[in-house]
C-alpha positions as MATLAB code, in Angstrom:
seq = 'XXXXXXXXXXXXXXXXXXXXXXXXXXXXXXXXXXXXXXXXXXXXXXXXXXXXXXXXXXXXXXXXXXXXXXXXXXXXXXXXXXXXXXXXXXXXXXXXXXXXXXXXXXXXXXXXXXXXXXXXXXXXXXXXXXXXXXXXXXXXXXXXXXXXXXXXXXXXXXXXXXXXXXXXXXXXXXXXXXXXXX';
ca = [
     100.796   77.102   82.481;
     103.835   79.058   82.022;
     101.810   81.453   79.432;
     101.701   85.339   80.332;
      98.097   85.564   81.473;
      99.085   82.508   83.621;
     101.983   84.620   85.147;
      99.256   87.918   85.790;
      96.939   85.842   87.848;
      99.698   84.334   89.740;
     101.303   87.721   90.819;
      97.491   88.884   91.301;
      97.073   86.083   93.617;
     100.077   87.103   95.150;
      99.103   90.794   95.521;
      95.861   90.131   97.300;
      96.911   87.219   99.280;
      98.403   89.604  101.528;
      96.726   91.869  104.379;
      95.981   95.890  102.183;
      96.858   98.695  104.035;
      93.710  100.302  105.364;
      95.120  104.093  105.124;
      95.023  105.018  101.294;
      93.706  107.382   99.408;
      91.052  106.543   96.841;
      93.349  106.424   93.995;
      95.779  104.585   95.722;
      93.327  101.876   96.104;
      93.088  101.347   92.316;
      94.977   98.471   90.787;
      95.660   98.401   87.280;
      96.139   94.649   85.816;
      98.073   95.076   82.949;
      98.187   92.927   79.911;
      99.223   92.980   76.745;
      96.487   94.072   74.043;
      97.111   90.920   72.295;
      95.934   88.831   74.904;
      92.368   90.542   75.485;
      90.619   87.691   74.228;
      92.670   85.246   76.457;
      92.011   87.672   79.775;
      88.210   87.565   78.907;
      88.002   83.806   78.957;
      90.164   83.657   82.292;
      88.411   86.824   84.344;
      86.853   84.157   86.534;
      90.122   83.199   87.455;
      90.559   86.235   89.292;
      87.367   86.316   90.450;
      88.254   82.841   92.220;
      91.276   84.207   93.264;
      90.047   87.200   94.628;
      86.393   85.108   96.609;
      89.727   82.564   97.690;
      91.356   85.174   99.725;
      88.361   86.959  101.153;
      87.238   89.627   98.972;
      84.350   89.396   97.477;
      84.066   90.744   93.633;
      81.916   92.701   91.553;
      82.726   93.185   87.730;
      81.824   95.465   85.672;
      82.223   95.520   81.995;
      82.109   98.773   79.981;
      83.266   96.995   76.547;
      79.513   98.513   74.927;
      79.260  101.188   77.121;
      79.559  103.977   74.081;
      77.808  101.745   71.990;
      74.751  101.899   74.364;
      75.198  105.390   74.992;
      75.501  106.179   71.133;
      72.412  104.169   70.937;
      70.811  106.820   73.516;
      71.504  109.436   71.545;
      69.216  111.663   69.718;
      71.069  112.850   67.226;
      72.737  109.822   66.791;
      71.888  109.557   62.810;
      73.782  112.729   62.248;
      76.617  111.724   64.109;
      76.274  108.825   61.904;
      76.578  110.801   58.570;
      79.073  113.480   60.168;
      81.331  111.726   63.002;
      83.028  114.707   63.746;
      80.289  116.464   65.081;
      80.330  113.646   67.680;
      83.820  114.886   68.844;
      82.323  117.772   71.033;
      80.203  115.054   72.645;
      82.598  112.849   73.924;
      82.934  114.743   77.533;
      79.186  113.782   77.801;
      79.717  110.167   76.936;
      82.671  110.061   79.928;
      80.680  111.955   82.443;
      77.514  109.275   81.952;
      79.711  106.510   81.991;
      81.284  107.475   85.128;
      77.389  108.280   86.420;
      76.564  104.852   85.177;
      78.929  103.135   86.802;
      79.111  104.312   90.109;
      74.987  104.078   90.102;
      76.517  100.412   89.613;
      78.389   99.753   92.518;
      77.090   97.282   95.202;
      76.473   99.653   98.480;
      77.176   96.380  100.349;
      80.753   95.821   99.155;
      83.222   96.905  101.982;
      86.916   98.290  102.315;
      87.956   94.574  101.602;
      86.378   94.027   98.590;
      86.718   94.053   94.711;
      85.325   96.328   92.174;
      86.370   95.191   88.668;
      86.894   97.061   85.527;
      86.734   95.105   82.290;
      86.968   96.890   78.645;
      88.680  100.010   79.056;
      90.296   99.387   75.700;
      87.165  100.229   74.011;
      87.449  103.857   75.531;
      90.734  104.891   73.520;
      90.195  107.809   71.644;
      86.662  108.200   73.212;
      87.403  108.834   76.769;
      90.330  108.957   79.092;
      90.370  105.638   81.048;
      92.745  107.728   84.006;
      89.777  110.545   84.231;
      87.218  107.707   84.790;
      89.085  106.100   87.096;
      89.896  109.304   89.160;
      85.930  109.964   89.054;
      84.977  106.381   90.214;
      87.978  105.748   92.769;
      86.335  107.379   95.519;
      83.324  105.554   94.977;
      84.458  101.828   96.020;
      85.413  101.397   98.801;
      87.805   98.778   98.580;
      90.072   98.136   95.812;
      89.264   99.051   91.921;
      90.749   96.301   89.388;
      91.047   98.060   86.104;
      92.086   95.346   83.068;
      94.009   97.168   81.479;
      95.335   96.626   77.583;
      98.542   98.186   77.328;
     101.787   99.147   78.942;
     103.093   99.976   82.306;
     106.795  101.454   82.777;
     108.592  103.741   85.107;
     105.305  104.456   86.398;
     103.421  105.648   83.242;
      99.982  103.440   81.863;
     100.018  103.695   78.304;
      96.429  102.588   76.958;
      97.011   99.972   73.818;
     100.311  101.300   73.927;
      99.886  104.323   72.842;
     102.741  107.070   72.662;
     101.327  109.258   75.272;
     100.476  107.134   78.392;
     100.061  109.186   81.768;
     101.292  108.569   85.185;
      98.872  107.409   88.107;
      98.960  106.777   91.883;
      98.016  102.996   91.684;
      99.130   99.744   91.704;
     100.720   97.881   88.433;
     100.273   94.182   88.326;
     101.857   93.411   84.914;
     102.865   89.814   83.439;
     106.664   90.892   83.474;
     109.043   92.199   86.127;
     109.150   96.097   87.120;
];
């Protein structure tokens, strides 16, 4: 059990096991698990650990998974043969596709979950180089009301998220959990 995804779920444990500060701002409640892209199959088979984790201490957990979220909305589309035989003229669209997702998703959200409760993000890797996962997550922050849990595929240092671990990462206001020490 010494494994890295073992590690992540213990210091997640950790994290929650102790009383959150009731004063933050909506961004400041987000809490970015991060793992390394490698492992995305692993953290899909072991998300109910978290969710046990997270229902052990209190909180109870809603998950959402956006891994076909442009898939469905592609599937939406009208003109989604063209964009078919031209991609590029799908590159003007991808604000829309962000802006729905984030609609989507908060319409999502249980109304009954409270400031001590769980709002899970699972697939954000399949919005690289379709959306920015730090713009959703600024948009659907101040919609739960207790913690968001982004999984997160990537890399986390001096205080910059790098999606897949790509070159240009960005810095955010939240919370790192990563496998490895900070």
């Amino acid at each position: 059990m010494g494994d890295r995804l073992s590690k992540l779920i213990q210091r997640f444990t950790t994290y929650i096991s102790v009383p959150w500060r009731s004063v933050l701002s909506a961004e400041e409640r987000a809490v970015f698990v991060v793992y390394h892209k490698e492992d995305e199959l692993k953290l899909r088979a072991r998300v109910c650990e978290f969710e046990i984790a997270a229902t052990q201490h209190g909180h109870r957990w809603q998950l959402l998974d956006i891994t076909n979220g442009f898939a469905q909305w592609m599937g939406e589309q009208d003109y989604k043969e063209a964009y078919f035989d031209d991609p590029e003229l799908l590159l003007a669209n991808y604000e829309f596709f962000a802006e729905e997702l984030a609609q989507r998703l908060r319409a999502e959200i249980d109304p009954t979950l409270g400031s001590n409760d769980i709002v899970a993000i699972l697939g954000t890797g399949t919005l690289f180089g379709f959306a920015s996962v730090s713009d959703l997550i600024k948009t659907l922050s101040p919609a739960v009301k207790g913690k968001l849990l982004v999984f997160f595929p990537g890399e986390y240092h001096d205080n910059n998220f790098s999606l897949l671990d790509a070159k240009d990462g960005w810095g955010y206001h939240a919370t790192a959990i990563c496998h490895h020490n900070e």
